[in-house]
N, C-alpha and C positions, 0 to 999 in steps of 0.2 A: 936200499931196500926197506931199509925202517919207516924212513921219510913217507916212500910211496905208501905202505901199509899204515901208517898213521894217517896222511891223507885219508885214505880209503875210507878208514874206520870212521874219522870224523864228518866225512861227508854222508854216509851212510844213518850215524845216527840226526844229522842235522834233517836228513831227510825224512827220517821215520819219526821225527819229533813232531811233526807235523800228523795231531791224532786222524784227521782224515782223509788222510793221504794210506797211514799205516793202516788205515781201515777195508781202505777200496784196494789197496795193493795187493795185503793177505786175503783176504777174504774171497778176493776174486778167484785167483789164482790159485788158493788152496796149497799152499807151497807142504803141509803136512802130509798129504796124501799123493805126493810124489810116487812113481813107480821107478826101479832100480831097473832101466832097462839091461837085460845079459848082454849087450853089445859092448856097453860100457864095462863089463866085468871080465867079458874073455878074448882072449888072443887066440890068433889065427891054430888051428889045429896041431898036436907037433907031429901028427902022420902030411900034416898038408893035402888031405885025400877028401875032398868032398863030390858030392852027389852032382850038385847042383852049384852054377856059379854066375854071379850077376855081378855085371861093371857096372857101376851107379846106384847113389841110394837114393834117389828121387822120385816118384810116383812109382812109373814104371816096375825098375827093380825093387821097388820095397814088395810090392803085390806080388809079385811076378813069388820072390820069395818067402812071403808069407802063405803062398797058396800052398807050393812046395812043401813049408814043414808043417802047415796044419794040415792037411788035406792027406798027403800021401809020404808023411812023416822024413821028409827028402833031408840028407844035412846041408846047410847051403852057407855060401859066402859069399859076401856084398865087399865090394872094393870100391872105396868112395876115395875121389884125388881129393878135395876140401875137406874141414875137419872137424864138418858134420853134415848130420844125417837130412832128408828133405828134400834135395837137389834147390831149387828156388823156388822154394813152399817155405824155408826157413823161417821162422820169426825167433823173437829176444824183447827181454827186457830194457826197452832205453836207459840207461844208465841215470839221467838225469834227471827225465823226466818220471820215471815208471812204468810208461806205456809203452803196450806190445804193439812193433811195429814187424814188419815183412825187411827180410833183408835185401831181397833183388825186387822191389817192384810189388805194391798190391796186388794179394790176390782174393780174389770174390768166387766163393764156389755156386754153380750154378747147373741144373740139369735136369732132362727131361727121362733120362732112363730109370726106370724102373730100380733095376740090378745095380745100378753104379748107388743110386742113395738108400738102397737094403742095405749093401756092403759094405760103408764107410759108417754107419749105424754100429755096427761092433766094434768100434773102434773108437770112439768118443761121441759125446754128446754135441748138439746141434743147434746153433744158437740163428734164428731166423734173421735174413739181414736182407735187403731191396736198395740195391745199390743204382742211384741218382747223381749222374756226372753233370758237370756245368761245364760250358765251354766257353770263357773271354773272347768274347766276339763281338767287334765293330763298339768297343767300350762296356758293353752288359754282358752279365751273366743271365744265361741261357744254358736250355736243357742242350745236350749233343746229340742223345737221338730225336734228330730232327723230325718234328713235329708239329699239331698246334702250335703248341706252347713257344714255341723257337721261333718258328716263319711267323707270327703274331709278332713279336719283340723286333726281331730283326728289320723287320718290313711296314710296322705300323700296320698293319691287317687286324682285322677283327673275324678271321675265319672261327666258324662254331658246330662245326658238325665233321663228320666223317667224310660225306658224301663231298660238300666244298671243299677239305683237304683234298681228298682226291684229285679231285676239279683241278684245284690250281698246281698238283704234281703234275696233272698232263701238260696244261701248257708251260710248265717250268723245261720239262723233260726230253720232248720232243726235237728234234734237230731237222737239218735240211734231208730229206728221203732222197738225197743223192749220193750226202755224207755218211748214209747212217746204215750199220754193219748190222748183218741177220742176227749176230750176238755179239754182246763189249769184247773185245780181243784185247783189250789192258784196262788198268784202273782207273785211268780217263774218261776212258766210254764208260766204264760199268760205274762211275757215281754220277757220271751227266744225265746217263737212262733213268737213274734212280732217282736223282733231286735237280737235274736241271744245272746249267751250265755258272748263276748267281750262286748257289752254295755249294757249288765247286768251287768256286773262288777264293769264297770267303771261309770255308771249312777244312775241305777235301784236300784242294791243293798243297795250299801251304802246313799242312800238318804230314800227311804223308812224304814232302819233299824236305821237311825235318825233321820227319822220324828214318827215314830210308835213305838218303841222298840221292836220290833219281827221282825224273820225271814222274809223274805216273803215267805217262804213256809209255814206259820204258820199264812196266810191269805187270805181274797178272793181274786179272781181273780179279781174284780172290783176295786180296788187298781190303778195297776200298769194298766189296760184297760184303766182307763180313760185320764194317758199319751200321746200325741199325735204322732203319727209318721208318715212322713210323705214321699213320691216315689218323691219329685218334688224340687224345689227352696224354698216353700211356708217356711216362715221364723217366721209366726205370729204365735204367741199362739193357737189362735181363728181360725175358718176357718166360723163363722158363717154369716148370710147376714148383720146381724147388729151389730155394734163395738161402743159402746158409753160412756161418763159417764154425769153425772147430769152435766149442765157447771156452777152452783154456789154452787153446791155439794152434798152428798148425803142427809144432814140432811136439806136442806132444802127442796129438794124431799120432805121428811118426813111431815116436817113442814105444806107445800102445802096438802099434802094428806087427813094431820086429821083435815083440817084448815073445820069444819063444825058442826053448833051451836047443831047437837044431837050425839055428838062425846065427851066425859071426858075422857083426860089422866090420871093418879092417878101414878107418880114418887115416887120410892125409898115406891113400898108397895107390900108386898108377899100377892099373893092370899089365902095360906092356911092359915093366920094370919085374915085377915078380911073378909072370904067367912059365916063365921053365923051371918056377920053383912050387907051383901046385899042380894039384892033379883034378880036375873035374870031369868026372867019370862019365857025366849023360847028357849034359849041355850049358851051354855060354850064354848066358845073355847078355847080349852088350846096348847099353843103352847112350852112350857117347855120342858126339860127331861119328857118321859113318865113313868119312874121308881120313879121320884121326885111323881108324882099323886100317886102310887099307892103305898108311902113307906111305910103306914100303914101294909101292905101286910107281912113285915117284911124278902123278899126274897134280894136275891145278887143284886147288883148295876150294872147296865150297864158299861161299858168302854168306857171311853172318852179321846180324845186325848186333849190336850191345850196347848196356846202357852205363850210365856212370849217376851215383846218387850222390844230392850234395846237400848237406843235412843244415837244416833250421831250427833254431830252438826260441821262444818267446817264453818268459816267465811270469806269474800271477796274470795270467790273461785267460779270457772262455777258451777263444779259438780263434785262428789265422785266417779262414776263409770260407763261406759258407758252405760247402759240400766237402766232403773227404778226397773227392779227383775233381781236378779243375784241371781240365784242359787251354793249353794255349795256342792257336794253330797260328797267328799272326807272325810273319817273318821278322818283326821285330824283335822278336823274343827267343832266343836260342836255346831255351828249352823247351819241353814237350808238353809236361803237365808237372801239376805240383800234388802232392798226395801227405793227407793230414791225417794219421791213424786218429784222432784223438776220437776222431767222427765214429771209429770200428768199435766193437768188442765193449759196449756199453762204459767207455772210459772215461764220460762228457765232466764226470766230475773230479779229476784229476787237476791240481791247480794249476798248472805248469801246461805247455803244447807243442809238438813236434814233428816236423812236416820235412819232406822230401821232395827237391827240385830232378826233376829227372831229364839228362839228356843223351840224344839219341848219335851211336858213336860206331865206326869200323870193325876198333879190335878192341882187345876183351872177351871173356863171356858168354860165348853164342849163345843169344837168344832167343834171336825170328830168322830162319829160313828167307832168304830173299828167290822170290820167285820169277824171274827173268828165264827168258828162252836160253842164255847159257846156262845159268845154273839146273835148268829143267834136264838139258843135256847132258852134260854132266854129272848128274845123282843118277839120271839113267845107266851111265855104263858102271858107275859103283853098285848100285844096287844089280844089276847084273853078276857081277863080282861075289856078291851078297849070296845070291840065290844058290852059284855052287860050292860056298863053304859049311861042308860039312861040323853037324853038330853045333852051328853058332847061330845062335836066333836074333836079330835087329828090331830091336821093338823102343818105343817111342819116338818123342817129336826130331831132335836129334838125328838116331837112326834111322829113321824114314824120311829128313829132311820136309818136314810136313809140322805147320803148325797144328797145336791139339793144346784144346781147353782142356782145365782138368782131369773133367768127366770124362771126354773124349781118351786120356791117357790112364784114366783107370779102367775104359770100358777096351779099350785096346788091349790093357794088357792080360785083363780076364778072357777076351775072346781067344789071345793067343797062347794060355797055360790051357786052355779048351785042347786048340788044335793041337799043341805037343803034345798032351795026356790020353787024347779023348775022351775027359768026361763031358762033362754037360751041363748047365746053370742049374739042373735040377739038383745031380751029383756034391753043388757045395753047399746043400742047406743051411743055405741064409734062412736066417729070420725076418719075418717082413718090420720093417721099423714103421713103430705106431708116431703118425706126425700129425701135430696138429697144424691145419694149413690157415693161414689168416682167410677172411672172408674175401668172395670173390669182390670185385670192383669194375663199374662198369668205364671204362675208360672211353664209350664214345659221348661221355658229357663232361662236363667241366665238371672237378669235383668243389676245388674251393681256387681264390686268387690265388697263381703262381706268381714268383719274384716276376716274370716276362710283362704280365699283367700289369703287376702294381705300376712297373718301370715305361709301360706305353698305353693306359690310361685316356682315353678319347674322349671326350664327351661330345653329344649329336647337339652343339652349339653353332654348328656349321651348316645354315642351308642349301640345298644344290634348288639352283633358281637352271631349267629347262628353258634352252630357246629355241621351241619345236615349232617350222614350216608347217605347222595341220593347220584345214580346216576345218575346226568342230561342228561345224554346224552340217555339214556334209554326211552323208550316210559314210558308215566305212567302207562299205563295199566299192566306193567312188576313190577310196586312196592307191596312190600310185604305192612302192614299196616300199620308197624313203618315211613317207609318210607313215606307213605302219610300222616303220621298225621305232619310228619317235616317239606314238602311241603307245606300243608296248616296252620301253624307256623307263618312258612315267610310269608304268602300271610295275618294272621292276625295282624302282628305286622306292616302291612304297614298301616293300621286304623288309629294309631294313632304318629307313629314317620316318618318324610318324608325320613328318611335314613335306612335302614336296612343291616349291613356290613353280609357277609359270611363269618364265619372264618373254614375252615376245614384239616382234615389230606391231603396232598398232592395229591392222586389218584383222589379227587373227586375237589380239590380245582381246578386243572390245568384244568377242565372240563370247568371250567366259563370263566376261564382266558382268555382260547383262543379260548371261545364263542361256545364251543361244548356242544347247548339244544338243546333238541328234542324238535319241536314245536307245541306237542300238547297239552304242559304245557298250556299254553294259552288260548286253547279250555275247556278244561276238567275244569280248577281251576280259569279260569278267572285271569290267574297270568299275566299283563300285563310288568312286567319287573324283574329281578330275583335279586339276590343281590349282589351287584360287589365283587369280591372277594381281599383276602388281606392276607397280610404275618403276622409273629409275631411280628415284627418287628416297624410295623404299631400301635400297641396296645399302648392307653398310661391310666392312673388311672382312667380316667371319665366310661370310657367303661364297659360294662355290657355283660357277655360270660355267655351263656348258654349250657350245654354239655350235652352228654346222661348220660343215667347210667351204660354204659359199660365203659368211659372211670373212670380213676380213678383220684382222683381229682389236678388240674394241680399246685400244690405247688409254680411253678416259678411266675405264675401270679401272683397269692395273694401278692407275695413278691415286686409283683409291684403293689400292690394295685386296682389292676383291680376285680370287682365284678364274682364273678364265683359261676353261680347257675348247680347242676345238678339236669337232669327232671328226673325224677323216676318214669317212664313208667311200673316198674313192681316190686314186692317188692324185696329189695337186702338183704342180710344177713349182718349180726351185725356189725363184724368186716370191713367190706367195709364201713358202716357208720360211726363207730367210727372213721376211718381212714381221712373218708373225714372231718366229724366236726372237727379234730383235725390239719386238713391242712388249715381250713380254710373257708370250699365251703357251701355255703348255700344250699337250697332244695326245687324243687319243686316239686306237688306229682300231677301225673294222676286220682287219687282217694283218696277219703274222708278216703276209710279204710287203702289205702295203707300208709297216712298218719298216723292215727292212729294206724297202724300197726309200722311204724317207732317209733313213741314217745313211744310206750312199750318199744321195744328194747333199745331206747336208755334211759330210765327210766323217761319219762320227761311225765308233765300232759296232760289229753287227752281230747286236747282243740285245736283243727284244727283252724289255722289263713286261712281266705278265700284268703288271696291277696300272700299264699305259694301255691296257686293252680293254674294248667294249665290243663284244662281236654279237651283231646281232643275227636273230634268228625269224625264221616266216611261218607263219600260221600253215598246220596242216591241210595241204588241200585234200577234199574229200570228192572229188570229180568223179563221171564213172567211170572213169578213164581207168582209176585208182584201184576199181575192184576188180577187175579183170582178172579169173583164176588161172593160173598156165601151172606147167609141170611142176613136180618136186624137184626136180632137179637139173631146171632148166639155169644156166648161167648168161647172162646178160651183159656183152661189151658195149659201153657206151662210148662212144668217141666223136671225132671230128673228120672231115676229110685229111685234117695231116693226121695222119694215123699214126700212133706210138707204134716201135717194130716191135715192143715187148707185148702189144696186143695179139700180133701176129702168131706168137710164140704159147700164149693163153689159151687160142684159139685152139690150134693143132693138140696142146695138152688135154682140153676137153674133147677133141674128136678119139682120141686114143684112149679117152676113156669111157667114151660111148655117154658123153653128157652132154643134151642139147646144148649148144653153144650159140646163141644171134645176139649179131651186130646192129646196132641203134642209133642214126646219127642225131645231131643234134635236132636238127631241121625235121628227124618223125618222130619225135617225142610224142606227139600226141597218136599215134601209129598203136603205139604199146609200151603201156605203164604197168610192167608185171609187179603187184607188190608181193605176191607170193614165190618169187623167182630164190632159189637157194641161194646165188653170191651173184651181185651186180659188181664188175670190174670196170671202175672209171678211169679213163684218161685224165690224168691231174693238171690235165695244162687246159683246157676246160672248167676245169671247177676253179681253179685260182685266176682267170680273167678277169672275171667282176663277181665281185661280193654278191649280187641279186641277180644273178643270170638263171635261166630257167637251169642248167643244169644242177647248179646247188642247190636250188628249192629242191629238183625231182627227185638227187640223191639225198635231203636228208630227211625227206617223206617216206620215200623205200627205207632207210633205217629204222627208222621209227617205227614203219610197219613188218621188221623183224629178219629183215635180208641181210646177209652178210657184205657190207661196202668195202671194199678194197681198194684201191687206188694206185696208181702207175705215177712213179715223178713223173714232173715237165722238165722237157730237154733245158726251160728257164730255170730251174730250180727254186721253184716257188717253196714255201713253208709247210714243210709237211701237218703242220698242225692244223693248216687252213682246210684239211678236207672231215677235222670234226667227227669222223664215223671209226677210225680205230687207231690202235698206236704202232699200227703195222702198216708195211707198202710193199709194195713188192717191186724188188732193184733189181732183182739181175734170176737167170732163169734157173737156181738154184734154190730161188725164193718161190716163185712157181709153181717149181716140182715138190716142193714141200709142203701148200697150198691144196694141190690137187692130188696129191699122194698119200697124205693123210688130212681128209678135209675136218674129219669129228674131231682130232685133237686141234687142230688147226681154229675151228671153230670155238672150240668150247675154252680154249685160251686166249681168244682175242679178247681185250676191252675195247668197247667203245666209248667214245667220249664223244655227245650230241650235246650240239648247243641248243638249251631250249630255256623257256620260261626263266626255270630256276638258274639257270648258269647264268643267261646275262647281269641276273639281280645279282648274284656274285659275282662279277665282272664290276659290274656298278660299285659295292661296297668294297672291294678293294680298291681301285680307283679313287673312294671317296675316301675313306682311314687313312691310305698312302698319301694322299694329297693335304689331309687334313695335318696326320703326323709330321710332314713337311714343315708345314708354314709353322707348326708348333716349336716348331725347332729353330726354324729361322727367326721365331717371335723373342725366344727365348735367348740367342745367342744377340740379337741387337740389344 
């Protein structure tokens, strides 16, 4: 015993010898102005007779009993099984290091309620904090609410606006509209809807299936939902108005809270061990596992996930890693994340640093609710159980087997001292706490270079050399559709590269050369200058050649290391592809199937990359076909002689609800072009036949002009993405009735995603970043 107290002693003052260590330690912390909380001074009762009685001292029960004795002056006892107070809000002084770390796991408070950040205001002061996770993905550090910032790094993308994130969530996100469920029915579906089937991969999956041990498809949808994702720059964890932690730490939060003379803590005591030796007069709060209450019952245990922390320490060092939470999702690594307090609570200048590997484990602990249809089952017949025992209230995450943010478990447990009391939020006059909030920030622009940034850095060294089939010289009005989707190519890749070269076969090349354009390029495409033209000769390895799909792939290039994609406007046959892969030539595809039609052939997964797409789009036609006014709420089936039966089905739903309903075959298109028609319903096996077939000009001209497009899978199961007009289809006749049943909500939640102008140009610069970041990597790894 001497030994170890002499240790102590020496290691303590070797520590505080250090004058700015003993600086930032005291100073912070204010260890003088300590409060003597009464929990710490009194034992349990000797009548054993309270008002009020609460199993757990962790959010929950601390409020629950703090309302109690301040409010309606209740005597109350908290019965905590550990041996202390906080439940896992805990923090402490690292012994070694100084710095206050979380005992079970970072926690970041954060919320949007009003009453929950009035209330916790009485209770300590409030130190502003905007919590910024990184996630180790694919070797960079990157943000994890996927974003900009993230899909830039990850991808080589140079996306720069809100509206292009967007863009490239729909075609990341969308699935085959054969496969794809009226709502995610597990965590599989609900992060594929969200970010696409690639950062399901590389994120989603493999962290979830080591932090939970299951599939995600082998659990709710509230999982992977509560991930953040975000259209914008916004780079924080949180997006809530308030970002804060306790600024001398959670447990003394704690401390404060139950610091009140009809308040007894009772440390390291199970309530089912000493509840026939008290008496609580008017009710129970038990805030535990709700399966622990009722294991008399002698039914199956709930599932609980628990972590296990395993502790780091670095000496005379800044810091371990550049953000405080660094997630790992990659399976090679069998833990979760790594968490460096040194990052919290203004600690940066402590000399020393100490960080926490976290892994995600069976038993132990319960600390997340596993949400599986058995376990759903299951808390159903307990909470049942629940509802008829008298005088015992279940309040928290635990109790209700329901995960809850902080907030969420203080604003829980004020609504529910509410309902036992009947008072009111007004009844506990809070005070409004005076905050000062940092300034707003506009997050749909870059604010300054992120680490993503520095790490994938492109510079426009790379020209994309066009080998467009036009004749310039030609009026436009004389081009077939190929031709104008290569016109308007050129005119989108001036978006984002200030040079755009024309490389073509010589009858059309010598048209530029010596200036013979018809000028009403200009007019019609807003093309204010055309692309100078240039020999082979001119080509050197930076450059980026784009060809059709008639040509076949140009062998000599490749051998000069010049990037050579061809666009595949229409699908080619086997041997043409295997010819080109084998020469060399990369590929980009006019459509989602015609891609997926490709990866069959060439036996490869059928998993469409968004940045090998160029889909192009057709000039609005203005015909007067076009203006034709019909009913407000006339509905329009477009189809083919094979008639989809789910048209059939549409039909009959609009006669029953007294809505013009006409049928439109392919063949009277020009019969009746309502563009004022309330919802045109396409047959999707139609519109995904050919990329320029008069049906997808017609349906994305009615979009445009403000009808609601819906679309029916093809019995082929074409790509639902390929019909462009919204992120909805309609599968099966439950989808329908929900369509026509409530059309205003139905409407006014659909997005659409039209390819036009702007989207091809960003189709283009992904393509070109992606391609570019490529070869920069292959440059760099020879």
């Amino acid at each position: 015993a001497v030994w170890v107290l002499a240790s102590i002693s020496i290691s303590l003052l070797l520590f505080l010898s250090n004058s700015r260590t003993t600086k930032y330690f005291l100073a912070f912390f204010d260890y003088d102005k300590v409060i003597e909380p009464y929990h710490l001074r009194k034992s349990i009762s000797p009548h054993n007779e309270y008002d009020i009685c609460c199993v757990g001292a962790g959010l929950s029960g601390s409020i629950i009993a703090e309302r109690y004795a301040n409010l309606l002056n209740k005597k109350v006892l908290i019965m905590e099984k550990r041996d202390h107070i906080g439940g896992n809000c805990f923090d402490y002084i690292d012994h070694e290091t100084g710095i206050l770390v979380n005992k079970y796991g970072v926690h970041l408070f954060h919320t949007n309620f009003e009453r929950v950040w009035n209330y916790i205001h009485q209770f300590s002061d409030w130190t502003w904090y905007e919590l910024r996770v990184l996630g180790h993905i694919m070797g960079k550090y990157v943000p994890v609410p996927v974003g900009i910032h993230t899909v830039n790094a990850l991808y080589n993308l140079n996306i720069s606006s809100v509206e292009e994130m967007r863009y490239w969530l729909s075609k990341e996100t969308a699935v085959s509209a054969m496969k794809q469920s009226v709502e995610p029915q597990n965590s599989e579906e609900m992060a594929v809807s969200r970010v696409g089937k690639r950062l399901y991969e590389h994120i989603f999956h493999p962290y979830t299936l080591k932090q939970w041990a299951k599939e995600p498809s082998d659990l709710g949808p509230e999982i992977t939902a509560r991930i953040p994702v975000r259209d914008n720059y916004d780079d924080r964890y949180f997006t809530d108005k308030y970002q804060a932690l306790p600024s001398a730490g959670y447990t003394r939060f704690f401390e404060k809270l139950l610091n009140h003379k009809n308040i007894t803590v009772k440390l390291q005591t199970d309530y089912f061990q000493i509840k026939n030796t008290i008496e609580c007069k008017e009710r129970i709060y038990f805030t535990g596992p709700i399966d622990d209450y009722f294991a008399q019952q002698g039914w199956e245990k709930l599932e609980y996930r628990s972590l296990d922390f395993v502790r780091g320490v670095m000496f005379n060092t800044s810091f371990f890693q550049p953000s405080s939470t660094v997630t790992h999702p990659a399976m090679e690594e069998n833990f979760t994340r790594i968490v460096e307090y040194k990052h919290l609570w203004n600690q940066s200048l402590f000399p020393h640093t100490v960080f926490f590997y976290e892994y995600s484990k069976d038993s132990g602990d319960p600390y997340y609710p596993v949400p599986n249809p058995r376990n759903k089952a299951l808390f159903k017949k307990y909470q049942e159980l629940a509802d008829k025992t008298l005088n015992v209230t279940f309040v928290g995450r635990l109790a209700n087997y329901k995960y809850f943010n902080m907030d969420q478990s203080i604003k829980n447990a004020l609504e529910q001292f509410d309902k036992d009391t009947g008072l009111t939020e007004k009844d506990h006059n809070v005070p409004h706490a005076k905050t000062l909030l940092p300034p707003p920030v506009d997050f749909s622009v870059k604010q300054d270079l992120s680490a993503a940034d520095l790490q994938n850095k492109v510079h426009l060294k790379h020209r994309i050399i066009l080998s467009a089939p036009v004749d310039f010289s030609l009026p436009p009005e004389s081009k077939n559709v190929t031709e104008e989707i290569w016109v308007l190519l050129i005119k989108a890749c001036y978006t984002f590269s200030p040079t755009v070269f024309l490389h073509e076969r010589q009858e059309y090349g010598a048209q530029l050369e010596s200036k013979v354009v018809h000028p009403d390029y200009k007019d019609k495409y807003d093309l204010h200058a055309l692309p100078q033209y240039m020999n082979d000769k001119d080509m050197h390895p930076d450059d980026v050649l784009i060809i059709d799909d008639e040509w076949l792939c140009p062998n000599h290039y490749i051998k000069k290391h010049i990037t050579v994609i061809q666009w595949l406007l229409n699908p080619v046959n086997k041997s043409f592809l295997i010819q080109s892969r084998k020469f060399g030539c990369k590929s980009a595809y006019a459509s989602f199937s015609i891609a997926s039609q490709t990866n069959k052939m060439l036996g490869l997964p059928d998993q469409v990359v968004g940045e090998t797409m160029l889909r192009p789009y057709t000039w609005s036609d203005k015909s007067k076909a076009f203006r034709e006014k019909t009913k407000k709420d006339l509905v329009i089936l477009y189809t083919s002689d094979q008639r989809n039966h789910l048209l059939d089905m549409v039909e009959e739903a609009c006669h029953k609800l007294s809505l013009d309903c006409q049928s439109v075959k392919v063949e009277e298109t020009e019969k009746i072009v309502p563009i004022k028609a309330k919802a045109v319903v396409v047959d999707g096996c139609i519109v995904a036949s050919n990329i320029f077939s008069r049906p997808l000009r017609l349906t994305i001209s009615l979009a445009k002009e403000g009808s609601s497009v819906f679309s029916i899978p093809c019995n082929e199961e074409p790509d639902v993405r390929d019909n462009h007009f919204t992120s909805k289809s309609f599968s099966d006749v439950n989808d329908i009735n929900l369509f026509f049943g409530n059309f205003t909500v139905r409407e006014e939640s659909t997005t659409r995603v039209l390819i036009n102008e702007t989207t091809l140009g960003w189709d283009a610069k992904s393509l070109y970043f992606s391609t570019v970041g490529k070869t920069q990597r292959d440059h760099n790894v020879t």
